[in-house]
C-alpha positions in Angstrom: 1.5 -18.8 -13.8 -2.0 -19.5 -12.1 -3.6 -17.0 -9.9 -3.5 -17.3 -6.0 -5.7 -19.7 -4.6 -6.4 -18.0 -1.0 -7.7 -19.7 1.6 -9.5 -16.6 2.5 -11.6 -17.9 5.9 -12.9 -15.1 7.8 -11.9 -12.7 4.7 -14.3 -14.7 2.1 -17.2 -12.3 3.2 -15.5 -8.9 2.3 -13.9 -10.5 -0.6 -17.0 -11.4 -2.1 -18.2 -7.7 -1.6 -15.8 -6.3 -3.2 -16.0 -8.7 -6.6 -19.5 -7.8 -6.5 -18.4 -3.8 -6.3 -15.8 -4.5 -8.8 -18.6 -6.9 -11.7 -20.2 -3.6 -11.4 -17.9 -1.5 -13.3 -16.8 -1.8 -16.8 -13.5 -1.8 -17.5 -13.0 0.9 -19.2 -14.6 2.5 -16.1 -12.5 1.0 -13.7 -9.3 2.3 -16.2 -10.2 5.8 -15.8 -10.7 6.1 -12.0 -8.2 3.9 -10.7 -5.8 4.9 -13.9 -4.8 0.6 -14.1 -4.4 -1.0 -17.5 -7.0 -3.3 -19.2 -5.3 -6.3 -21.1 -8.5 -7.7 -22.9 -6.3 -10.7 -24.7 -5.7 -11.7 -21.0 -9.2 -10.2 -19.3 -7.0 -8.8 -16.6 -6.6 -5.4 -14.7 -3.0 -4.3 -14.1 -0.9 -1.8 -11.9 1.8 -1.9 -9.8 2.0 -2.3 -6.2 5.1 -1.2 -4.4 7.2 -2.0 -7.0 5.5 -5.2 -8.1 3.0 -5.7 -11.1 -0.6 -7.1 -9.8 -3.3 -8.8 -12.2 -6.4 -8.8 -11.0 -8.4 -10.9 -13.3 -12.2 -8.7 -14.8 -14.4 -10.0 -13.6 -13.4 -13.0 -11.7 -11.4 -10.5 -9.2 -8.7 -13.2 -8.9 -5.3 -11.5 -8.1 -1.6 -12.8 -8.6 1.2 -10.9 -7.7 3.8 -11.4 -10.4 7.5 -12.1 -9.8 7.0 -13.3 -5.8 3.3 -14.4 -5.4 4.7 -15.6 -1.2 4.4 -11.5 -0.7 0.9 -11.5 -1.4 -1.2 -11.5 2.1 -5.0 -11.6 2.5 -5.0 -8.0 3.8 -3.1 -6.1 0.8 -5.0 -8.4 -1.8 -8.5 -7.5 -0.4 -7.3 -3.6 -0.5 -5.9 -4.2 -4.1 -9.2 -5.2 -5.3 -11.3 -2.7 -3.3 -9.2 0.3 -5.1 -10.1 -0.3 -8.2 -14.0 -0.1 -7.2 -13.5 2.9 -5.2 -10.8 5.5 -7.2 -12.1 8.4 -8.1 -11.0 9.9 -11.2 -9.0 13.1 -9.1 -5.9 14.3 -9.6 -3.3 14.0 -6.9 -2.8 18.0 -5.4 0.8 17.1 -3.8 0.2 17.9 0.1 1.2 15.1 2.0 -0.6 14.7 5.4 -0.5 12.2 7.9 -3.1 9.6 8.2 -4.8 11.6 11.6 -5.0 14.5 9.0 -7.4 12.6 6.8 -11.5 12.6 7.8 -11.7 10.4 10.2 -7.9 9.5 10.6 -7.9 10.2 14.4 -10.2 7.1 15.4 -7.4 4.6 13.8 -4.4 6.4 14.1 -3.7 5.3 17.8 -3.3 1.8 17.0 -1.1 2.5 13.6 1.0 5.4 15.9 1.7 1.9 18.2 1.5 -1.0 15.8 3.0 0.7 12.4 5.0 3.9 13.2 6.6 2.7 16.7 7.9 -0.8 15.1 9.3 0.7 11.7 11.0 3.4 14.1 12.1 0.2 16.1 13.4 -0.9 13.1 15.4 2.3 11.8 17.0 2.6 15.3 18.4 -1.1 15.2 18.7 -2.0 11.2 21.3 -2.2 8.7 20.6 1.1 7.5 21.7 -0.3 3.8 19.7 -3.4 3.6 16.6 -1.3 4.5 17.9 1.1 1.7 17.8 -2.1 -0.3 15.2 -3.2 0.9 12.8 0.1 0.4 14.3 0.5 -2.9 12.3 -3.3 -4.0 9.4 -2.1 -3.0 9.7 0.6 -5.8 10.4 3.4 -3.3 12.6 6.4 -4.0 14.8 8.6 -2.2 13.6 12.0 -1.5 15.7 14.7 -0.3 14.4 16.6 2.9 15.3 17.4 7.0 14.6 13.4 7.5 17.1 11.1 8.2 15.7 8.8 5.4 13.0 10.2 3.3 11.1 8.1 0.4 8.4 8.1 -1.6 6.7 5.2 -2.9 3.0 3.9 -4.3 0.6 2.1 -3.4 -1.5 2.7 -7.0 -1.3 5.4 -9.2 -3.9 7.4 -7.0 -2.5 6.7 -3.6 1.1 7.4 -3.3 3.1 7.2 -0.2 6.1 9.3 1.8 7.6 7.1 4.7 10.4 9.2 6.8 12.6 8.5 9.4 14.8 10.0 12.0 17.9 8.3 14.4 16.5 10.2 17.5 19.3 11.1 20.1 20.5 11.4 23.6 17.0 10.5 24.9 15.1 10.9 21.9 14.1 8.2 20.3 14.3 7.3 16.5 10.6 8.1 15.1 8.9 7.1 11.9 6.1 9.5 9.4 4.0 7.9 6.9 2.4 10.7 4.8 -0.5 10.5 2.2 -1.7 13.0 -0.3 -4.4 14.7 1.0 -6.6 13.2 -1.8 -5.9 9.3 -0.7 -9.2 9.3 1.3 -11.3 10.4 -1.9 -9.4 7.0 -3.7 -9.6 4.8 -0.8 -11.9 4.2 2.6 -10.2 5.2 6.0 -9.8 1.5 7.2 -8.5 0.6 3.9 -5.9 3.3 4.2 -5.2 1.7 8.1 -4.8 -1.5 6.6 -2.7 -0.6 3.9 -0.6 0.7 6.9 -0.3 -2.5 8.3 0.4 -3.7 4.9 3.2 -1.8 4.3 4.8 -1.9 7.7 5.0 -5.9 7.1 6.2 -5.6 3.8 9.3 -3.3 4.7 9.8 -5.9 7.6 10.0 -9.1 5.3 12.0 -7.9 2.5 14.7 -6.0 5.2 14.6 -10.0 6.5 14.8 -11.3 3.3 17.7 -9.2 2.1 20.0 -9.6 4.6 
């Protein structure tokens, strides 16, 4: 399997950045903040991804997605690459907050509120609630028990996990969505990487509920 040729267009610049961030760093740097794995038969960086295994070759920066490269957008490789020149080697400290909650959250968290958290609440209200079980569950998210409707936890990389709940709403409430990060995510990752990755993950959930039906 080759590694995705991306026509990367008005991407190419930040792209290129972030190679350059990433050339910087030896890879047994880049191992111990961004806690990824270093094959050195195949000069590649590797960690999973909502349930899928990513290379990223060192120090090229060229990324496949193994088992489904069609997944792979422009936005959520360009993040990929950026975390591992930007973790920080900090443990995780458990308390989940919501994007608004991080430094800086409130500037972006209007247009994810609309364009992430209102469309995957959308989604809950209308969906086969068992093919977006499914669905979650390829991702490599988990049920979690709590006062949600659906609660699960999931991973973006091993510094950034990721809560996503939802409730039915009632009578005239309507059905809402939460996407919670640890508290640490904004030491591992800049705010309008973590915006993006919300954007990210709100299309993810949205193709593979389309492609499992």
């Amino acid at each position: 399997m080759k590694y995705i040729n991306h026509a990367e267009g008005s991407y190419k610049t930040a792209f290129s950045q972030s190679r350059q961030r990433l050339q910087a760093l030896k890879p047994e740097e880049i191992v111990s903040r961004s806690l990824c794995n270093y094959e050195e038969n195949n000069s590649c960086l590797v960690y999973k991804s909502f349930g899928h295994d990513i290379e990223i070759s060192y120090p090229d920066g060229l990324i496949r997605l193994l088992g489904n490269d069609s997944l792979l957008t422009l936005d959520w490789a360009l993040i990929l690459i950026n975390y591992l020149s930007s973790a920080k080697s900090a443990s995780i400290n458990n308390e989940w907050v919501s994007y608004r909650e991080l430094p800086q959250g409130n500037v972006f968290y209007p247009h994810i509120r609309i364009h992430v958290l209102q469309e995957l609440a959308q989604l809950y209200s209308n969906c086969d609630k068992r093919v977006l079980g499914e669905a979650l569950h390829s991702l490599g998210f988990i049920l979690v028990n709590s006062n949600a409707d659906l609660d699960v936890e999931g991973s973006f990389a091993p510094r950034v996990p990721i809560r996503i709940r939802f409730w039915e709403g009632e009578d005239e409430i309507p059905a809402s969505c939460q996407i919670l990060f640890d508290r640490t995510a904004s030491d591992q990752m800049h705010i309008e990487d973590l915006a993006a990755l919300c954007i990210v993950m709100k299309n993810l959930i949205l193709a593979m509920y389309e492609g499992t039906q």
